[in-house]
C-alpha positions as CSV (number, residue, x, y, z in Angstrom):
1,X,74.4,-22.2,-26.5
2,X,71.4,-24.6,-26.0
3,X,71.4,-24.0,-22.6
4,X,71.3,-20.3,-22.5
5,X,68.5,-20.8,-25.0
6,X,66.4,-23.0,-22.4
7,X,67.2,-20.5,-19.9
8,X,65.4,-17.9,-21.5
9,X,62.7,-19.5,-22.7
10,X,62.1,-20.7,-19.3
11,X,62.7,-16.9,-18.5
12,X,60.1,-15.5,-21.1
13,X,57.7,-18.2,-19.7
14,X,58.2,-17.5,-16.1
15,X,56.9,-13.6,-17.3
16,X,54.4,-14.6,-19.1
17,X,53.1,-16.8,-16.2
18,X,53.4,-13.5,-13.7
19,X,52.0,-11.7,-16.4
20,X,48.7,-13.4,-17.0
21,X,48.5,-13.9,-13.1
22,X,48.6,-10.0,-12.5
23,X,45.9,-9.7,-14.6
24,X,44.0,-12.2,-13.5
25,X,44.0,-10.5,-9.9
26,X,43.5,-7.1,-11.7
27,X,40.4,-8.2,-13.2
28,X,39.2,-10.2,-10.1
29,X,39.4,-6.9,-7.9
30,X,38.4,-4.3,-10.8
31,X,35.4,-3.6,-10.9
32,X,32.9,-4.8,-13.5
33,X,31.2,-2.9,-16.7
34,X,27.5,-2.9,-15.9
35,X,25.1,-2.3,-18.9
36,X,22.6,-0.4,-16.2
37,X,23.3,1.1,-12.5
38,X,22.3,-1.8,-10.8
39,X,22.0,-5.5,-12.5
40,X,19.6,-8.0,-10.5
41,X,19.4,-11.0,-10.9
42,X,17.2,-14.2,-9.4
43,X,19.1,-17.8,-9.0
44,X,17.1,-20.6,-8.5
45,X,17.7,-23.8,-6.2
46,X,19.8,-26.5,-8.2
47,X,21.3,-23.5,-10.7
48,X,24.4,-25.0,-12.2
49,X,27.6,-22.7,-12.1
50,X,28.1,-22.4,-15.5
51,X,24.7,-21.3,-15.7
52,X,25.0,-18.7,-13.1
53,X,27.7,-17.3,-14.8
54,X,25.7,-16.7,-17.7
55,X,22.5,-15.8,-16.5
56,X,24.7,-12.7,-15.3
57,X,26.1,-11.4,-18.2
58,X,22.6,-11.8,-19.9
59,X,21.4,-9.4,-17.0
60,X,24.1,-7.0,-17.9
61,X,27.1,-7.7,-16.7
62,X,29.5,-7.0,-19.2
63,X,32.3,-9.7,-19.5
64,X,32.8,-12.8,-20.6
65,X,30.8,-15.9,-19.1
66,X,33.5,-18.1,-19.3
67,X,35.2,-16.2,-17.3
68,X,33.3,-16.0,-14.4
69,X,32.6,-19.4,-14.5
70,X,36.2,-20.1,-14.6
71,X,36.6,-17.7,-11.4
72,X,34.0,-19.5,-9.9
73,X,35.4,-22.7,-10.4
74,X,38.8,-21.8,-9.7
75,X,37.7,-20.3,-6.1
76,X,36.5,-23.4,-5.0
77,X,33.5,-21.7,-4.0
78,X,31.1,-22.9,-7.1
79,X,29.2,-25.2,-5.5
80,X,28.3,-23.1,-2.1
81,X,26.2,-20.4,-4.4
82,X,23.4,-19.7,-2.6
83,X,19.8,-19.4,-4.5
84,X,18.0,-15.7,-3.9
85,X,18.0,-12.3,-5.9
86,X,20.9,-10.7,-5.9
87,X,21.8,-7.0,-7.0
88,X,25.0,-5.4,-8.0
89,X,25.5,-1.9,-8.5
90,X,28.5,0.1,-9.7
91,X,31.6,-0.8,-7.5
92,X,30.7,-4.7,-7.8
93,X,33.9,-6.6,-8.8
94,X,34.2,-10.8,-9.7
95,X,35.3,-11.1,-6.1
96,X,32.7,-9.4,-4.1
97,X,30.2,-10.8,-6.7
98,X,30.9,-14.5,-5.8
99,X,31.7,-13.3,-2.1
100,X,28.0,-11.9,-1.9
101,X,26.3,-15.4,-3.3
102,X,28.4,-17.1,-1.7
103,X,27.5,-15.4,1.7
104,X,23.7,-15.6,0.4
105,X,23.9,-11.8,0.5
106,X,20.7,-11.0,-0.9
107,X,18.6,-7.7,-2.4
108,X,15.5,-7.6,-0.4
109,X,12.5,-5.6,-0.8
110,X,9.9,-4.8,1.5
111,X,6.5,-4.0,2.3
112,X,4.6,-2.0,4.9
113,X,1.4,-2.8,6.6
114,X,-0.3,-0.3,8.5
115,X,-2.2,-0.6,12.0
116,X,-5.7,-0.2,11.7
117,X,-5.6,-1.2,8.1
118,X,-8.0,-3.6,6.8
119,X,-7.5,-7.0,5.6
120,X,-8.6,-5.9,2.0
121,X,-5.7,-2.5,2.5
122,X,-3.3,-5.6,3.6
123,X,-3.9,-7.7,-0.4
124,X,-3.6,-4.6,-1.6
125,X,-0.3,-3.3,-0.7
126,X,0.7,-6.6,-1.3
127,X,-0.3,-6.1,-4.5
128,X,1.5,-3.0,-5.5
129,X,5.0,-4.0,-3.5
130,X,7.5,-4.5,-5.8
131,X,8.8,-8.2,-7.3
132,X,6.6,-10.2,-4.8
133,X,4.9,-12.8,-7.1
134,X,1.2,-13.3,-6.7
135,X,-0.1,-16.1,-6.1
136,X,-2.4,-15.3,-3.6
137,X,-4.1,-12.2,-5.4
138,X,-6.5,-13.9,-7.5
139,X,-7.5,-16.5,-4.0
140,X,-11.2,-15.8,-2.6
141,X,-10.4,-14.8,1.4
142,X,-11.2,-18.3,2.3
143,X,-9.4,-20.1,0.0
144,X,-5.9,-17.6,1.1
145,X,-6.1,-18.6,4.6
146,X,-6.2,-22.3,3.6
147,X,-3.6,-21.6,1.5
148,X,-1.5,-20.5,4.5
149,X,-2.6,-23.0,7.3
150,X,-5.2,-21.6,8.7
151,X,-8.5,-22.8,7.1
152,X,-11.7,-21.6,8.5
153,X,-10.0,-18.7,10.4
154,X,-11.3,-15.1,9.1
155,X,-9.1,-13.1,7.5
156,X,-9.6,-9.3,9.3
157,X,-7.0,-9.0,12.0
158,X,-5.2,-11.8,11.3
159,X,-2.0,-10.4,10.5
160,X,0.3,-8.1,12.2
161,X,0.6,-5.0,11.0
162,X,5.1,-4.5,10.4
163,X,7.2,-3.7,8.0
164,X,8.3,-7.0,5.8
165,X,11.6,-7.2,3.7
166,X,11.2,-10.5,1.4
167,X,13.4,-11.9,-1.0
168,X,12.6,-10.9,-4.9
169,X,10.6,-13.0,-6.3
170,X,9.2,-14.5,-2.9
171,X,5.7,-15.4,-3.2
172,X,2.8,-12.9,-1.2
173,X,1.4,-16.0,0.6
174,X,5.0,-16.9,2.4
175,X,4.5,-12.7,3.8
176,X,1.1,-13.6,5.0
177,X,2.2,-16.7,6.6
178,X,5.1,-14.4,8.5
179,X,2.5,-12.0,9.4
180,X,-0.4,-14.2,10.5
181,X,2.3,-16.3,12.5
182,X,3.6,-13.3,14.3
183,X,-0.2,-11.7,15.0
184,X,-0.8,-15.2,16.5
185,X,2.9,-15.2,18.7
186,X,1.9,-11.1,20.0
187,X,-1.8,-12.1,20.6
188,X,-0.4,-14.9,23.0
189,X,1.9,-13.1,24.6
190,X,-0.3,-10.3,25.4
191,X,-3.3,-12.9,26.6
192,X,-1.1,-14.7,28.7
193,X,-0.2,-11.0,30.6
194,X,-4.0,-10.2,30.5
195,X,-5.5,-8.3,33.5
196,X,-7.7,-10.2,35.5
197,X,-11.9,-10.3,35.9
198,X,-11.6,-9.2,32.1
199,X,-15.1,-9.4,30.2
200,X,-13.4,-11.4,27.5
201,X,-13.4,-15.2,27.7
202,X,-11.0,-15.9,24.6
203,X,-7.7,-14.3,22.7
204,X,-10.4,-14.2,20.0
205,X,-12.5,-12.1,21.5
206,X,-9.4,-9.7,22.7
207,X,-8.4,-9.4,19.4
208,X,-11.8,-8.4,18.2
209,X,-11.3,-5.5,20.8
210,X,-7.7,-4.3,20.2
211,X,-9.0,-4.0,16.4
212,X,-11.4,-1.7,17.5
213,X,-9.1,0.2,20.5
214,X,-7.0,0.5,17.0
215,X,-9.7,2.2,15.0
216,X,-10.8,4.9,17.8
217,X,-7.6,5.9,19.0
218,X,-6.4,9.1,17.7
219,X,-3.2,9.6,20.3
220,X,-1.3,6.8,21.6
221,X,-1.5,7.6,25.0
222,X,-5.4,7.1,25.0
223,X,-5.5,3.3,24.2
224,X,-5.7,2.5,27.5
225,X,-8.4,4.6,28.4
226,X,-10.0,3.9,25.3
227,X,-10.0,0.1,26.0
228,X,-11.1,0.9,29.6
229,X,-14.2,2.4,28.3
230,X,-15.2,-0.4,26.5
231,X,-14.5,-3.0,29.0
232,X,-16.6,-0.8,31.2
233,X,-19.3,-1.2,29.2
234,X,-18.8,-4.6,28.3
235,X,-19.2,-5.2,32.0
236,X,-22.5,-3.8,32.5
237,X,-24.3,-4.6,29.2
238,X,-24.1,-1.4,27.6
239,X,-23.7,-1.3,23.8
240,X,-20.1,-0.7,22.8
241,X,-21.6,2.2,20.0
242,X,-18.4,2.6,18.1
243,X,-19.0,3.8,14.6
244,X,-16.2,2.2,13.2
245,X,-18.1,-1.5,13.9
246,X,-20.4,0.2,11.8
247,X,-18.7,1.1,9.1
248,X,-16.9,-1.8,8.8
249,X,-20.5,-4.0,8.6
250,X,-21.2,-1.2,5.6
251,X,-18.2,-2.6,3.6
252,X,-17.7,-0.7,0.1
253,X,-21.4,1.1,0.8
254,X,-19.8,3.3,3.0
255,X,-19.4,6.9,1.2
256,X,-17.5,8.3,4.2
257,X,-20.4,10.1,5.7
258,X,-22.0,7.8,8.4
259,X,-25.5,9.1,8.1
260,X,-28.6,8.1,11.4
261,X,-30.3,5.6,8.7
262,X,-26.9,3.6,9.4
263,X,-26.5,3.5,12.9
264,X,-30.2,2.6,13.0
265,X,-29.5,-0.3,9.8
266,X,-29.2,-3.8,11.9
267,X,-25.6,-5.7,11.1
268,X,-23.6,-8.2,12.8
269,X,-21.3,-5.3,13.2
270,X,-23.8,-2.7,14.2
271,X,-22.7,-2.0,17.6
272,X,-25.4,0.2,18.5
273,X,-28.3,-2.1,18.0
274,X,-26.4,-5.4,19.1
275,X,-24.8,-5.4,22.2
276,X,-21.4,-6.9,23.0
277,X,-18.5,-7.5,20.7
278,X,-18.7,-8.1,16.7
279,X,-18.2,-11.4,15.0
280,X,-14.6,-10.7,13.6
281,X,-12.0,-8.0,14.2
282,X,-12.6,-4.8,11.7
283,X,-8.9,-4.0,11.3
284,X,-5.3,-5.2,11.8
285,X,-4.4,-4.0,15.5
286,X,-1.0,-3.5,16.8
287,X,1.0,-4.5,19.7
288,X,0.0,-1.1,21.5
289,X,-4.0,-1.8,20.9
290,X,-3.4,-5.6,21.8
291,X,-2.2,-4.7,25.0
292,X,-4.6,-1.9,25.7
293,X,-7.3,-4.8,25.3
294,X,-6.1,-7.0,27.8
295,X,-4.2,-4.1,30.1
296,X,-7.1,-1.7,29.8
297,X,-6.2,1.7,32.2
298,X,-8.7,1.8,35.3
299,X,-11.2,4.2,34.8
300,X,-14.7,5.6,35.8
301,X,-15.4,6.3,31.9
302,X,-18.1,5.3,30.4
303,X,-18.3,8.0,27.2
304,X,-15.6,9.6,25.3
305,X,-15.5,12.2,22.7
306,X,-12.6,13.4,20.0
307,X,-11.7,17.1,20.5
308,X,-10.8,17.1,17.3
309,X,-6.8,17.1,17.8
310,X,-6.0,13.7,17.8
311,X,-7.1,13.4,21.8
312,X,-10.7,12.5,23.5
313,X,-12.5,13.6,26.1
314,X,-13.2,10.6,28.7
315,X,-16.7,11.1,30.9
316,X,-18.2,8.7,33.8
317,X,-21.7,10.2,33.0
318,X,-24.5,10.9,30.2
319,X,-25.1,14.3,31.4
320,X,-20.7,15.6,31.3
321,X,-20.7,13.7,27.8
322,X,-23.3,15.5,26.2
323,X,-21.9,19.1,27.5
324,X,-18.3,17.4,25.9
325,X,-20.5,16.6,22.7
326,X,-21.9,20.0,22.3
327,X,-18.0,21.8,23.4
328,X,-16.2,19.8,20.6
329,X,-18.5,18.7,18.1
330,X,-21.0,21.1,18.0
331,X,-18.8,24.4,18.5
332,X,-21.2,25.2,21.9
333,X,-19.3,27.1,24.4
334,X,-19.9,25.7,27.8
335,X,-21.0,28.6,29.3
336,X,-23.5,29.0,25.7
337,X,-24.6,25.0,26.5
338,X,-28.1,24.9,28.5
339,X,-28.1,23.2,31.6
């Protein structure tokens, strides 16, 4: 009789045990009660399990911490959580949860910077993009590139114009860094392929001109000419007499009309009454314009003119510039232009 009575207890025991271990894999491959669509969640380096556990039912996941942290424990897995930001969205079970920090699966955000944008368009965007803390915003220009290793270097042009996916909660200053390092990896590569006899003596001073390449260039396939034209005229003397220098030297006075008084108004950046390059770059330039600077196509061309489509007319001469001047920006018909 006593035995038969061990026998099932041992019995009702032994079910229990499958019991609870059915539903312990049930709720380790069911997915979890979220208290929004997607729960994020930031773990910082050193976070204790337990802690981790916690920090993401406070976020919204609905079910018990102890849990988790038992799970987590129990994997064996606990102490290979990764640090990041981390979201979950409906679907998310306890497995793939642990699976994804443990695998340092992380939620990134990113941020685009356009070519031919300004340095000031660059802190900006930075600005707006979305969980990127700031610690760089409220920096003077000088003081941000010290911040980032490069003290004493100016800003414009600096940074490679990409899109940038960053952790949440990544500070803006590590996305400069990445850009400013990778402007500086393209600008050497593209020196080191450099055409030769070039009128530029430093990568400085190619940079300087891809920024500008950038700014006149309405169609892609025109950079090179583009670039040719002011290389040309860099050889002989002539004054680039780019209006985008000049609008750049006008900084927040410029209303978007580019009047005579301001071609005529002396700047370092006034390329019609200084000749050669300006002191800085005037925009972020990308690969394409770096290379037109140092690759420039060969060319006769010493003028060009937009049509007003995107595209420019290239002329070797004063006299087949103006007639292109008075054809697409005055509305002269050739045959209507004087001789």
């Amino acid at each position: 009789m006593l035995w038969r009575l061990i026998r099932w207890s041992l019995l009702v025991l032994l079910l229990a045990a499958l019991a609870a271990a059915g539903a312990v894999r049930w709720w380790l491959d069911h997915p979890l009660t979220l208290a929004t669509p997607a729960v994020e969640l930031s773990i910082e380096p050193g976070t204790p399990p337990r802690e981790v556990a916690a920090a993401w039912v406070r976020a919204g996941v609905q079910t018990e911490a102890d849990w988790l942290y038992a799970w987590f424990r129990f994997s064996g897995d606990a102490r290979r959580i990764r640090a990041g930001s981390y979201e979950i969205e409906p679907g998310a079970t306890p497995r793939s949860l642990l699976a994804r920090m443990v695998q340092g699966d992380e939620a990134f955000e990113r941020v685009r910077l356009i070519e031919g944008w300004t340095f000031r368009q660059f802190r900006a965007a930075l600005a707006a993009a979305p969980h990127l803390k700031q610690q760089g915003a409220a920096l003077s220009e000088a003081d941000l590139m010290t911040a980032i290793g490069l003290p004493g270097v100016p800003a414009e042009g600096r940074f490679f114009p990409d899109t940038y996916l960053y952790s949440r909660g990544v500070s803006d200053l590590t996305v400069l860094k990445r850009a400013a390092a990778m402007q500086t990896r393209r600008l050497a590569e593209v020196w080191a392929a450099r055409a030769p006899d070039l009128p530029l003596q430093t990568p400085e001073q190619a940079l300087v001109l891809a920024s500008i390449v950038e700014k006149e260039t309405g169609r892609p396939a025109d950079r090179g000419l583009v670039a040719g034209v002011f290389i040309n005229r860099l050889r002989i003397g002539m004054p680039l007499q780019t209006d985008p220098t000049v609008i750049y030297g006008l900084g927040e006075a410029f209303d978007g009309n580019l009047r005579k008084r301001d071609l005529l108004a002396d700047t370092p950046y006034n390329t019609y009454t200084r000749r050669g390059l300006p002191p800085t770059p005037i925009a972020m330039p990308g690969l394409a314009s770096l290379r037109a600077a140092v690759q420039p196509a060969a060319t006769p061309a010493l003028y060009f003119v937009a049509r007003g489509d995107g595209s420019s007319v290239f002329s070797a001469d004063l006299a087949a510039h103006n007639r292109a001047v008075n054809q697409y920006q005055r509305g002269i018909p050739p045959a209507a232009a004087k001789p």
